[in-house]
FIZAKOL-765952 format. One line per 5 residues: number of its first residue (from 1); their letters; for each residue x, y, z of C-alpha. Coordinates in Angstrom, 1 decimal, always signed. Layout:
% residues N
NUM> A> X,Y,Z  ...
//
This chain:
% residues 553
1> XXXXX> +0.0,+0.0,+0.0  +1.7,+3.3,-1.1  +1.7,+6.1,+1.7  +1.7,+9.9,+0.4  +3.2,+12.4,+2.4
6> XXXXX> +1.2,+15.5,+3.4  +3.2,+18.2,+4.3  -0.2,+20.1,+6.5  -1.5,+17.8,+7.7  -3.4,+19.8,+10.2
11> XXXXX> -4.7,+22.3,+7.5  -2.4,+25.5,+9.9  +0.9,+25.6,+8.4  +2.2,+28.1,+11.2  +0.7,+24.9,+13.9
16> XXXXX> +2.2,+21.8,+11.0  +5.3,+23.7,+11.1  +5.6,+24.2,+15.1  +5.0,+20.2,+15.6  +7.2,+19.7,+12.5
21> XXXXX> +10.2,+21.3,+14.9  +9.6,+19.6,+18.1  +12.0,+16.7,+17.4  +14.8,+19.0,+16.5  +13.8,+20.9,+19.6
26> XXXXX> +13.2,+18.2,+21.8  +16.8,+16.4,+21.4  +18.4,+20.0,+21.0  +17.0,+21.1,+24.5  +17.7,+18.2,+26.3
31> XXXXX> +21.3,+18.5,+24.8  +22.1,+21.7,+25.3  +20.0,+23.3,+28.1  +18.7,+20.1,+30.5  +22.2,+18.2,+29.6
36> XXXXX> +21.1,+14.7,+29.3  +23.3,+12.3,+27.8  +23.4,+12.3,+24.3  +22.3,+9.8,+23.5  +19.8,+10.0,+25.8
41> XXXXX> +18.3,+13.2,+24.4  +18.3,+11.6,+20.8  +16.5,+8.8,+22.1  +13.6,+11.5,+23.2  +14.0,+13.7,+20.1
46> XXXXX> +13.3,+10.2,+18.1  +10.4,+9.0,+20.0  +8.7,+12.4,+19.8  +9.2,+12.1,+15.9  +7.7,+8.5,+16.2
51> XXXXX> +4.6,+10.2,+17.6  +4.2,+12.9,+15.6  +5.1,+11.0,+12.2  +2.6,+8.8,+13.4  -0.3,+10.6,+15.0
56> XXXXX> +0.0,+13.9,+13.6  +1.4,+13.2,+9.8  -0.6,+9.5,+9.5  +2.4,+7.8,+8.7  +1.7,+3.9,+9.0
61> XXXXX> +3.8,+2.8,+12.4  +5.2,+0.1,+10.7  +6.9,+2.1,+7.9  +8.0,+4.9,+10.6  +9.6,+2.3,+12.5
66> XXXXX> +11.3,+0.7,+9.4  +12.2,+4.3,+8.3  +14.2,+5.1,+11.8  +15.9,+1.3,+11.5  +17.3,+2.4,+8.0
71> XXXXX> +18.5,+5.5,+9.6  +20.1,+3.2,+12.2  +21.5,+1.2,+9.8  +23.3,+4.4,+8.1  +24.6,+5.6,+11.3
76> XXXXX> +26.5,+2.8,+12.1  +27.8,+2.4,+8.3  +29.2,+4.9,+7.1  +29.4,+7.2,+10.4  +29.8,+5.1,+13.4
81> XXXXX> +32.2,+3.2,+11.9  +34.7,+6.0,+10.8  +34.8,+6.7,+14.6  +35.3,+4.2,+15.8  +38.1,+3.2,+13.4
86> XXXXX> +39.7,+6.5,+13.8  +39.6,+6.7,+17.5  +41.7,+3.0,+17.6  +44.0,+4.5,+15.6  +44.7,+7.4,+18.2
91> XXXXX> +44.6,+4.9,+20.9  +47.2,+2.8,+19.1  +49.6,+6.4,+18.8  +49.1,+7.4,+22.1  +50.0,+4.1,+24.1
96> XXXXX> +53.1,+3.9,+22.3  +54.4,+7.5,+22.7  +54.2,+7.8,+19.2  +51.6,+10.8,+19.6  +53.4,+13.0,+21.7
101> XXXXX> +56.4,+12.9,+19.5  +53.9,+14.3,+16.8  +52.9,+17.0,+19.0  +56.3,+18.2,+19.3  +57.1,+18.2,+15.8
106> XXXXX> +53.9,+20.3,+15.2  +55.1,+22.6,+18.3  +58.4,+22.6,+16.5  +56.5,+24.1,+13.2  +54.5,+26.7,+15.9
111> XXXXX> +54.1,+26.7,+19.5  +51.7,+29.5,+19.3  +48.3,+28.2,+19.9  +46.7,+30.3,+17.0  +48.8,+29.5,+14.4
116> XXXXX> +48.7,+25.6,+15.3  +44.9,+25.9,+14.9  +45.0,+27.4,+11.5  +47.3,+25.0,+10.3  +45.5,+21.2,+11.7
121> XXXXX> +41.7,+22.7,+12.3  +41.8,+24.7,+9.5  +44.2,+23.2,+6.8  +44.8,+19.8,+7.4  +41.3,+19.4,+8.9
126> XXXXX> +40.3,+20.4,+5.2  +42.4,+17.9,+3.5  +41.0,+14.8,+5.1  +37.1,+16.9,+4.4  +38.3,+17.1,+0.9
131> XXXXX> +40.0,+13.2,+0.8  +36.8,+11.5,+2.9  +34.3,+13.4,+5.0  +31.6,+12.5,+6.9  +32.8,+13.3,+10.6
136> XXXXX> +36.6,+12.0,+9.2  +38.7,+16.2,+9.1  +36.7,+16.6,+13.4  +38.4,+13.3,+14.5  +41.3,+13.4,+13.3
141> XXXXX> +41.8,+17.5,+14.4  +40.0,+17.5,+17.6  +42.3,+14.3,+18.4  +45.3,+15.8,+17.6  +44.6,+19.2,+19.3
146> XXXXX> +43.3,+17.6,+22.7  +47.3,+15.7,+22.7  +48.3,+19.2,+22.0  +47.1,+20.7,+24.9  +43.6,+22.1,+24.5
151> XXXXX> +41.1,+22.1,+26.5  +38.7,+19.5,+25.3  +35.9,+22.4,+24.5  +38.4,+23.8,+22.6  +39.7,+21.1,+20.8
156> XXXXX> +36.1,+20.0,+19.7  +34.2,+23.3,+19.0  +37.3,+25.2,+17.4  +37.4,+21.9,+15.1  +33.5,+21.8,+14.5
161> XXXXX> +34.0,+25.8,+13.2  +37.3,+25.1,+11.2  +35.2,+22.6,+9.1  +32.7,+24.2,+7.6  +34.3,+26.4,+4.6
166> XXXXX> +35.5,+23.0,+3.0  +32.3,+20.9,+3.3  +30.2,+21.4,-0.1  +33.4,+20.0,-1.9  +33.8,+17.1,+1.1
171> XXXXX> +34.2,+13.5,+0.4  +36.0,+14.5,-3.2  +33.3,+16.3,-4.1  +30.4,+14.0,-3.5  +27.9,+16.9,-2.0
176> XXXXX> +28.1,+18.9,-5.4  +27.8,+16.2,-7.5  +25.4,+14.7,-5.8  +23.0,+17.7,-6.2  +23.4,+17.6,-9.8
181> XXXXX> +22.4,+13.9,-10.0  +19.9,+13.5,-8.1  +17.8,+17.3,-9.1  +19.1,+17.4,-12.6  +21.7,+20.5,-12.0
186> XXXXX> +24.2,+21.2,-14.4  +27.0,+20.2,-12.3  +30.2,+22.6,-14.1  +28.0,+25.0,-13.5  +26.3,+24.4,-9.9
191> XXXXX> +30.2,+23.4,-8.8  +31.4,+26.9,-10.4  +28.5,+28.8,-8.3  +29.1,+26.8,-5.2  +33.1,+28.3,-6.0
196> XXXXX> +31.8,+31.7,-6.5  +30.0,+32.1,-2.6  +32.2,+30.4,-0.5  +35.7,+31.6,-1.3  +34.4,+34.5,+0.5
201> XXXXX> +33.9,+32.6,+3.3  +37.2,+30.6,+2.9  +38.7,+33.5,+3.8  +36.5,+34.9,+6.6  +36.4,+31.4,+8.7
206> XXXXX> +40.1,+31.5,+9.7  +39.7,+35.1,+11.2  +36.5,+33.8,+12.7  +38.1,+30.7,+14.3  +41.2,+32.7,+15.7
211> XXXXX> +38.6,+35.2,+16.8  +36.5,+32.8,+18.7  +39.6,+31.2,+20.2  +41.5,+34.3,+20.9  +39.4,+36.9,+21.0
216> XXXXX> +39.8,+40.4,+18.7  +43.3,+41.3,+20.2  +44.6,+37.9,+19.9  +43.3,+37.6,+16.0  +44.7,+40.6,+15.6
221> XXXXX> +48.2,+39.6,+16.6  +48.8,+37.1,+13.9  +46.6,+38.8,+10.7  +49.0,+38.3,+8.1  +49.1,+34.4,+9.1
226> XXXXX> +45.7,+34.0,+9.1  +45.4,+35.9,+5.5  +47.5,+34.2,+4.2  +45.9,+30.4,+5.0  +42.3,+31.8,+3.7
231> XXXXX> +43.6,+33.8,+0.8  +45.9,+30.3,+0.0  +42.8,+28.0,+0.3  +40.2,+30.4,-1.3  +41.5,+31.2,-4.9
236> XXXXX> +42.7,+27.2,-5.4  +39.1,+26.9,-3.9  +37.7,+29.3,-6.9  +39.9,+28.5,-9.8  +39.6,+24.8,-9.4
241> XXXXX> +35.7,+24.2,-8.7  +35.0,+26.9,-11.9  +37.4,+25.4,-14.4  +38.3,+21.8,-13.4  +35.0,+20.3,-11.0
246> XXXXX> +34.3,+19.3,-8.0  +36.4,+16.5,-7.2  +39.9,+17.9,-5.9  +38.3,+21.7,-4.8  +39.6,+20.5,-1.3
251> XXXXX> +42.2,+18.3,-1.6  +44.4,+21.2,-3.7  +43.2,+24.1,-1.9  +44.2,+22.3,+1.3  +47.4,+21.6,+0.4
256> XXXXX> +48.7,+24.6,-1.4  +46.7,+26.0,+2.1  +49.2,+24.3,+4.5  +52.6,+24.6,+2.0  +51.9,+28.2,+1.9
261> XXXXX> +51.4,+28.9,+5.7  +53.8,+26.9,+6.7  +56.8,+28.7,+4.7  +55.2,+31.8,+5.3  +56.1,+31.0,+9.1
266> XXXXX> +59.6,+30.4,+8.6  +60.1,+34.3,+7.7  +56.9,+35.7,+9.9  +57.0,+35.1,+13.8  +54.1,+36.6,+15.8
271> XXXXX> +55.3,+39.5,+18.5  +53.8,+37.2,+21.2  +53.2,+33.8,+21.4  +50.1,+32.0,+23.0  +50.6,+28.9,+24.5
276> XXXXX> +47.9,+28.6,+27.2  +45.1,+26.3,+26.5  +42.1,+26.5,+28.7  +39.1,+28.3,+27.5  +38.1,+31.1,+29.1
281> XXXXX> +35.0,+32.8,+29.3  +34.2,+30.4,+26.0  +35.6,+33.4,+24.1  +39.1,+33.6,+24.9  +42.5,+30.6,+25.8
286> XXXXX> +43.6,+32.0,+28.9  +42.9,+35.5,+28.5  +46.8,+36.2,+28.8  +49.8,+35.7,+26.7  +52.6,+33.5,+27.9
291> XXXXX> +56.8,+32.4,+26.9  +56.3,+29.6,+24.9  +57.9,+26.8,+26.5  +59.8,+24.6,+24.3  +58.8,+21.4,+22.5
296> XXXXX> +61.3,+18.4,+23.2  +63.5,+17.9,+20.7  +63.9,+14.7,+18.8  +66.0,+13.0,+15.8  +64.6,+12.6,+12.1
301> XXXXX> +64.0,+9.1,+12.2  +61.6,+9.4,+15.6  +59.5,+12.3,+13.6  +58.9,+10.2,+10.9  +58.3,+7.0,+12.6
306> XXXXX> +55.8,+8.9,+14.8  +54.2,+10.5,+11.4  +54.2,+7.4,+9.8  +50.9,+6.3,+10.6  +49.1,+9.4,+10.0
311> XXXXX> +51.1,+9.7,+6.4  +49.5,+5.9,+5.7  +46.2,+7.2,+7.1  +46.2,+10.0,+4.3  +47.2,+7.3,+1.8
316> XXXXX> +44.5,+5.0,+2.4  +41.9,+7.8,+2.7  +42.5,+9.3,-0.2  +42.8,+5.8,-1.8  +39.4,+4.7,-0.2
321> XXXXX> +37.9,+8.2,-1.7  +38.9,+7.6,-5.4  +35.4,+7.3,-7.5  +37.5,+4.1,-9.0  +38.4,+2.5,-5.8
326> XXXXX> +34.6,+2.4,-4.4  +33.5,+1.1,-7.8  +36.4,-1.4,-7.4  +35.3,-2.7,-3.7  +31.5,-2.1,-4.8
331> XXXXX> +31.7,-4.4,-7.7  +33.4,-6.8,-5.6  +30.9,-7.2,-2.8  +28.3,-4.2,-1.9  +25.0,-6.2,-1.2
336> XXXXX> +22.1,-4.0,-1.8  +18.6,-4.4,+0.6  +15.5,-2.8,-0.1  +13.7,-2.3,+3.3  +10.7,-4.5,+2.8
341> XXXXX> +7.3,-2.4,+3.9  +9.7,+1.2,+2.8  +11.1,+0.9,-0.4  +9.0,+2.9,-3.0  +6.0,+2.9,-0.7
346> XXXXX> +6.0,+6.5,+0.2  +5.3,+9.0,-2.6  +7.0,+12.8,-2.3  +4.2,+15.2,-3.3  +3.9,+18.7,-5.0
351> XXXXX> +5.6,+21.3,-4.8  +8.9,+19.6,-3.3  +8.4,+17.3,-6.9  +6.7,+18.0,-9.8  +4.7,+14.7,-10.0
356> XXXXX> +4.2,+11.8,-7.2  +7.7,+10.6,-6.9  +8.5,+7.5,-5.2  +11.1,+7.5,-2.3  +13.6,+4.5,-2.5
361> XXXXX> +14.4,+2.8,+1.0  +17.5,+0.4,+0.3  +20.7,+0.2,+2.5  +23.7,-0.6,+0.3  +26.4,-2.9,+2.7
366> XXXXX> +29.2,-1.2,+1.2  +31.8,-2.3,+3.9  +34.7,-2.7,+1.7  +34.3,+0.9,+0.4  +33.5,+2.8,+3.4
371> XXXXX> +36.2,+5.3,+4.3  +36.3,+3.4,+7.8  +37.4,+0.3,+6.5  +40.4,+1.8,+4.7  +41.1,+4.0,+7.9
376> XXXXX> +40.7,+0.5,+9.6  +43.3,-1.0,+7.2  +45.8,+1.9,+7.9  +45.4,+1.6,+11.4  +46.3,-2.1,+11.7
381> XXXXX> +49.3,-1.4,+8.8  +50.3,+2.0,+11.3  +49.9,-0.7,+14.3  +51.9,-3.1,+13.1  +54.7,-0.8,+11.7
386> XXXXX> +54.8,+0.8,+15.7  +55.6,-2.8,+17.0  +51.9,-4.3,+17.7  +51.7,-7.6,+17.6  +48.1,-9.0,+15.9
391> XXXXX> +47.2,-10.3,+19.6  +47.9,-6.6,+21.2  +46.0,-4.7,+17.8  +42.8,-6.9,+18.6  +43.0,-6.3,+22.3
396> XXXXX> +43.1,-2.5,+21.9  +40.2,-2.4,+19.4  +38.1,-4.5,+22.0  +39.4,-1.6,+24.3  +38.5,+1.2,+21.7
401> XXXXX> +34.8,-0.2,+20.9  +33.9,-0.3,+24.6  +35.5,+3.1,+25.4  +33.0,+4.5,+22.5  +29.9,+2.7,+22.6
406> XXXXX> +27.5,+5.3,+23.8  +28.8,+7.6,+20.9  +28.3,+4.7,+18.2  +24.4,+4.4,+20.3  +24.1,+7.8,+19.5
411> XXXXX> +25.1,+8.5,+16.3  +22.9,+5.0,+15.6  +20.0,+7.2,+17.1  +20.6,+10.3,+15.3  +20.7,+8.8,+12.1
416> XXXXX> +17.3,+7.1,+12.7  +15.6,+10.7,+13.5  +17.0,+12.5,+10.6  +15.9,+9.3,+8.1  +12.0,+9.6,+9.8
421> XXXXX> +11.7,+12.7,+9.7  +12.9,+12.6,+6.1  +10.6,+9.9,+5.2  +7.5,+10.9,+7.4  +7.8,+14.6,+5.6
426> XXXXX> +8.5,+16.4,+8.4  +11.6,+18.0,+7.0  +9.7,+18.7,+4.4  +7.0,+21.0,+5.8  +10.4,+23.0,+7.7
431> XXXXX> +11.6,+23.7,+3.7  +7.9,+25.0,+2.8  +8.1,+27.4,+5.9  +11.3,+28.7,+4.5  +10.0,+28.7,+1.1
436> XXXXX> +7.1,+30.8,+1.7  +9.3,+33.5,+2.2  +8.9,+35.5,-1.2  +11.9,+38.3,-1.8  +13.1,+37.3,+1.4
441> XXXXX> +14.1,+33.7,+0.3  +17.1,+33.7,-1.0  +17.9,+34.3,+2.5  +16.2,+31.8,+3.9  +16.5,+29.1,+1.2
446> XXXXX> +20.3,+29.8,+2.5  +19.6,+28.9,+6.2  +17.2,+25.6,+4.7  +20.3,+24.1,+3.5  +21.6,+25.1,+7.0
451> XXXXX> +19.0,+23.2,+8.5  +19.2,+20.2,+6.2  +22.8,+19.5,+7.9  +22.0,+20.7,+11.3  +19.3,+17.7,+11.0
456> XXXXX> +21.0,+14.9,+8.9  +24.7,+15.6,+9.4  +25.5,+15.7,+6.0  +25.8,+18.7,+3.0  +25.1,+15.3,+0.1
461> XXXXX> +22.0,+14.6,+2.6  +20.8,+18.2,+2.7  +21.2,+18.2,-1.1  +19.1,+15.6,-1.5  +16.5,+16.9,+0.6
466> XXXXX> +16.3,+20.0,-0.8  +17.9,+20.1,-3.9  +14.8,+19.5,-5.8  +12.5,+22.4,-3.5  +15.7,+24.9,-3.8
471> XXXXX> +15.0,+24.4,-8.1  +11.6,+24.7,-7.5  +11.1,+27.6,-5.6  +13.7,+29.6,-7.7  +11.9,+29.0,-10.5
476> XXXXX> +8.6,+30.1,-9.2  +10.1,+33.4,-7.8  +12.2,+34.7,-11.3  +15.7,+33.6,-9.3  +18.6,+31.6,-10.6
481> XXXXX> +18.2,+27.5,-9.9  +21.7,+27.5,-9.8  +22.0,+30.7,-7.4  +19.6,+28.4,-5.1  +21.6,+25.3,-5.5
486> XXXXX> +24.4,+26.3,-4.7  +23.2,+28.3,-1.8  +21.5,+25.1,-0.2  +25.1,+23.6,-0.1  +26.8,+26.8,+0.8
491> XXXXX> +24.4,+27.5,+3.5  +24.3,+23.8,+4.7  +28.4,+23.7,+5.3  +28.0,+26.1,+8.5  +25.0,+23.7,+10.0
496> XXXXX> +27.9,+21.2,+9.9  +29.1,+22.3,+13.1  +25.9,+22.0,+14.9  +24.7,+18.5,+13.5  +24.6,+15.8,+16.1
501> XXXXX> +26.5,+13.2,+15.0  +29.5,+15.7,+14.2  +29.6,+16.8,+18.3  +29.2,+13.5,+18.7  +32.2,+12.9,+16.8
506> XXXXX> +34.6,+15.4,+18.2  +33.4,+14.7,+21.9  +34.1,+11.3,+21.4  +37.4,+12.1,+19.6  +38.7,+13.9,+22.7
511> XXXXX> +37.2,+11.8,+25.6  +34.7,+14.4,+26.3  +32.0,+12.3,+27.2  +28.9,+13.4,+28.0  +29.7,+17.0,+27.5
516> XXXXX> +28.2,+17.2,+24.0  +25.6,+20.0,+25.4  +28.4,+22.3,+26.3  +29.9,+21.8,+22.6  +26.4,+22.7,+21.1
521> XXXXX> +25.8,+25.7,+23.3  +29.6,+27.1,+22.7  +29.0,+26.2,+18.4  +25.2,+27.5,+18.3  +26.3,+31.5,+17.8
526> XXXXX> +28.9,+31.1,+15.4  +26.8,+28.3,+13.3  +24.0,+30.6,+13.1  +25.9,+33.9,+12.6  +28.2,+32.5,+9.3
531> XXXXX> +25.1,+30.9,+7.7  +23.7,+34.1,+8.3  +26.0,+35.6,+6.2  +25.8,+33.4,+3.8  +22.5,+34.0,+3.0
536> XXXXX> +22.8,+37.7,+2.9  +25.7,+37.5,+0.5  +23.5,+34.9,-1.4  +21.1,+38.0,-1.0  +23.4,+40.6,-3.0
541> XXXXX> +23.7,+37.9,-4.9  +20.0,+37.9,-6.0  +19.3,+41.4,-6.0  +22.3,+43.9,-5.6  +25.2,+44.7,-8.7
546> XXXXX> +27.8,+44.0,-9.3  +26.8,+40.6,-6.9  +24.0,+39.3,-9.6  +27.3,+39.3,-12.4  +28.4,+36.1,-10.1
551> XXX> +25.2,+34.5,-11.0  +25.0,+31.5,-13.1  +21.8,+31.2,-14.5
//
C-alpha cells in the first residue's frame, strides 16, 4: 500500500510547522539546556518524531519504525564506523608515545596556539574533508589538538568551526555532484557557483576561528598568518571548482593551504606567542599571553616513525575516496537491501516534486568501500609498523569499541531521527516554511540548506533533501536555480558544526564524554551567525550589482 506524504496535515501551516520542529527541539533542548546524555536526548527527540510521524502526519507505524531502523543502519555504516576506526588508531599512537612525538614536531612548526589551529583545524582538517568526509577532518583535528594541549571544548568546537568552509566539496566532491544527480543541476556549473560564494567565506572562517579562540586582540596579533591560510585556500578553492570540477576543490586548496602557511612561518613570527590552553569565558585561551615553552627535541627518524601512521592514514583515505576505488570494492561485494514495507511505498508530493515521486528505502552494505574500513586497514598497517603484535591490535580495538559505545548508540540514534523525519515529511514541511518566504528567500533558502545539515549531518543529505525544492522555488520566484543550488550547499556547510553526530564525533574524539551540550551551546552562535551571512551574500547575490554578475543562470 503506497503512503503519500502531506506536508499540512493539520490544514495551519504556522501549527504543522511548530509540531514539525519539536523533534529537533526536543533532542536539542535536552542537549544543550537540560544536559542529558546524548544519547539519551536523541533517544527522546526520536520517539517524539515517532509520535508525531505517526499521530499527527498518519504515517503507517510500521513504515515509521522501518524508516528510523534504516536511519540506524546508516549511522552505524558509514558514520559510526569511521569513529570508531579512527579513534583505535589514536589509541594505538598514544599508548606507544608515538603521539606525543607528533605533537612536538607540530610545536616545532609553531608553538603559538593560533597558528597551530590554522594549520590542523583549518588546513589539514580540510584535507582529510576534501579526501573522505563525513565526521573524518573533526576526529582526526580535535584528536590531535586535545594531545596538543587544549582544553577538550576547545579542541572539539574550534574543530567543528574550522570545518565548515571546505564541506560542499567534502568527500572529493560527493555533496556537489550529488545535487546535480539526483535534481538534474548542471553540475560545471552548480560546482562553479558553489566556488563563486564560499571563497568568500574561505577566507573569513580562519579570522572567525582565531577570533573565537582568541578573541579580537589575539586575532589581531597574527593577521597576516591567518590571511595568508584563507587567501591560499580560497583562490585554489575558486579557480579549481570553476574550471576543473568538483572532485579535488579540497584536496588542492588544502594543500597549497598548508605549504603556503607553513613557509610563510619560517620568515613571519608573531610578536607574542600564545601557549595557554584552557578556554576562558568560552571566548578567549587564557585571557593572557605567555613564553612559549619549548617542545622536546627529537632526531629525524623518531619524527617520521611517529608521522608514519598518519602519512599511511592520508594514503588510504585518499585511496578509499577515489570514485574508482569504491566502484572497485562495490563491484566486488556491496550487497544491496530494499527495506521491505519502505522501499517505493512513500510518494514525495507537490511542490517539493513536480509529479508523485517514489522515495527509494534500500541500504547498500558497502563495507569494503566505506572510508572506515580503509582508515581500519591503515590503522592495523600503522599498528603493526609501531611494533603491535596482531594479539595486542585486537585487544586494543576490543578496548576502543567499549570506550566509544554510547557515541556509536548515538550516532545510531541520530541517524534514525534524521531518516524519519525525512521519510515521514516532516523536514519537508520546515523547507515549505522557508519557502514561503517571497523576496526574502534567498535568505532563507540559504539557512534551509543550514538546516538540512543541522538535522541529517550531512551537505550530500541536505542536497538531497532539498535540492529538488531549492530548483523549484527559484523558479517560481524569477531567481537563478543554480544561485539556489548552490546556496543550499553553501548554507548547509556552517550547520555542519551544529549537527549531532558531528559533536558526537569530536566529543568522542577527545574523551569528552557526555559533555556534548556544552559543545552545542559554545558552536550554536557562530553556526547561526556564518550561515547568516551566507545568505545575505547569497542575497546581493540575488538582487544587488555588481553581486547578480556572479550569478550562473
Amino acid at each position: 500500500m503506497v503512503w503519500q506524504q502531506t506536508y499540512d496535515p493539520l490544514g495551519n501551516m504556522l501549527i504543522s510547522t511548530l509540531l514539525a520542529a519539536v523533534p529537533v527541539v526536543v533532542m536539542l533542548v535536552g542537549l544543550g539546556f537540560l544536559h542529558l546524555k546524548a544519547h539519551i536526548a536523541a533517544g527522546a527527540g526520536l520517539l517524539s518524531a515517532l509520535v508525531i510521524a505517526i499521530f499527527v502526519y498518519s504515517m503507517p507505524a510500521e513504515m515509521a519504525t522501518k524508516a528510523a531502523f534504516l536511519g540506524g543502519l546508516t549511522g552505524l555504516l558509514p558514520i559510526g564506523w569511521i569513529v570508531l576506526n579512527i579513534i583505535f588508531l589514536h589509541q594505538l599512537t598514544e599508548k606507544n608515545g608515538s603521539f606525543k612525538v607528533l605533537q612536538d614536531s607540530i610545536a616545532g612548526i609553531t608553538d603559538d596556539r593560533r597558528l597551530q589551529l590554522l594549520l590542523i583545524a583549518f588546513a589539514f582538517g580540510a584535507f582529510f574533508e576534501g579526501a573522505a568526509g563525513f565526521g573524518t577532518p573533526v576526529a582526526v583535528t580535535a584528536a590531535i589538538l586535545i594531545g596538543l594541549g587544549f582544553s577538550p571544548l576547545a579542541a572539539s568546537g574550534l574543530s567543528l568551526i574550522a570545518n565548515t568552509a571546505p564541506v560542499a566539496y567534502g568527500a572529493l566532491g560527493t555533496p556537489v555532484i550529488t545535487l546535480a544527480k539526483v535534481h538534474g543541476y548542471d553540475l560545471a556549473e552548480v560546482s562553479a557557483m558553489v566556488g563563486r560564494q564560499l571563497p568568500f567565506f574561505s577566507v573569513l572562517v580562519p579570522f572567525w576561528l582565531i577570533w573565537a579562540f582568541a578573541g579580537w586582540r589575539g586575532m589581531k596579533e597574527i593577521w597576516p598568518a591567518i590571511l595568508v591560510t584563507g587567501v591560499s585556500f580560497a583562490i585554489p578553492q575558486f579557480l579549481v571548482s570553476n574550471f576543473m570540477g568538483p572532485e579535488l576543490v579540497d584536496v588542492i586548496a588544502a594543500l597549497v593551504s598548508m605549504t603556503c602557511l607553513v613557509l610563510f612561518l619560517r620568515v613571519w613570527k608573531p610578536a607574542k606567542t600564545w601557549t595557554t590552553t584552557s578556554l576562558k569565558n568560552h571566548v578567549e585561551d587564557g585571557g593572557e599571553a605567555k613564553p612559549a615553552t619549548a617542545p622536546a627535541q627529537h632526531d629525524r627518524a623518531t619524527v617520521v616513525k611517529a608521522w608514519t601512521p598518519w602519512v599511511i592514514l592520508t594514503v588510504f583515505v585518499f585511496i578509499w575516496g577515489l570514485p574508482s576505488t569504491k566502484k572497485f570494492f562495490n563491484d566486488l561485494f556491496a550487497p544491496k537491501f530494499a527495506i521491505e514495507g519502505l522501499h517505493k511505498l512513500i510518494e514525495k508530493m507537490p511542490p517539493v516534486v513536480p509529479k508523485p515521486t517514489a522515495e527509494a528505502a534500500e541500504y547498500t552494505f558497502n563495507l569494503l568501500s566505506a572510508t572506515g574500513s580503509g582508515i581500519l586497514l591503515s590503522a592495523i598497517v600503522g599498528g603493526l609498523v609501531m611494533g603491535y603484535g596482531v594479539p595486542s591490535l585486537l585487544k586494543n580495538y576490543g578496548q576502543t569499541f567499549w570506550k566509544v559505545r554510547y557515541s556509536l548508540l548515538t550516532i545510531v540514534l541520530m541517524l534514525a531521527l534524521g531518516t524519519l523525519t525525512r521519510y515521514s515529511g516532516l523536514d519537508t514541511t520546515l523547507g515549505l516554511a522557508f519557502a514561503a518566504t517571497g523576496v526574502f528567500y534567498p535568505f532563507f533558502g540559504t539557512l534551509m540548506g543550514w538546516l538540512g545539515v543541522a538535522l541529517t549531518g550531512s551537505d550530500t543529505a541536505s542536497n538531497v533533501l532539498f535540492g529538488g525544492m531549492q530548483k523549484v522555488a527559484a523558479e517560481q520566484l524569477g531567481l537563478s536555480a543554480n544561485l539556489m543550488g548552490a546556496a543550499n550547499s553553501s548554507g548547509g556547510v556552517m550547520g555542519k558544526m551544529i549537527d549531532a553526530q558531528s559533536i558526537v564525533v569530536a566529543s568522542t574524539a577527545t574523551g569528552w564524554y557526555n559533555h556534548e551540550g556544552d559543545i552545542l551551546r559554545y558552536v550554536f552562535f557562530h553556526s547561526i551567525a556564518l550561515a547568516s551571512l551566507v545568505g545575505i551574500f547569497v542575497t546581493l547575490q540575488a538582487y544587488v550589482p555588481p553581486f547578480t554578475h556572479m550569478v550562473i543562470h
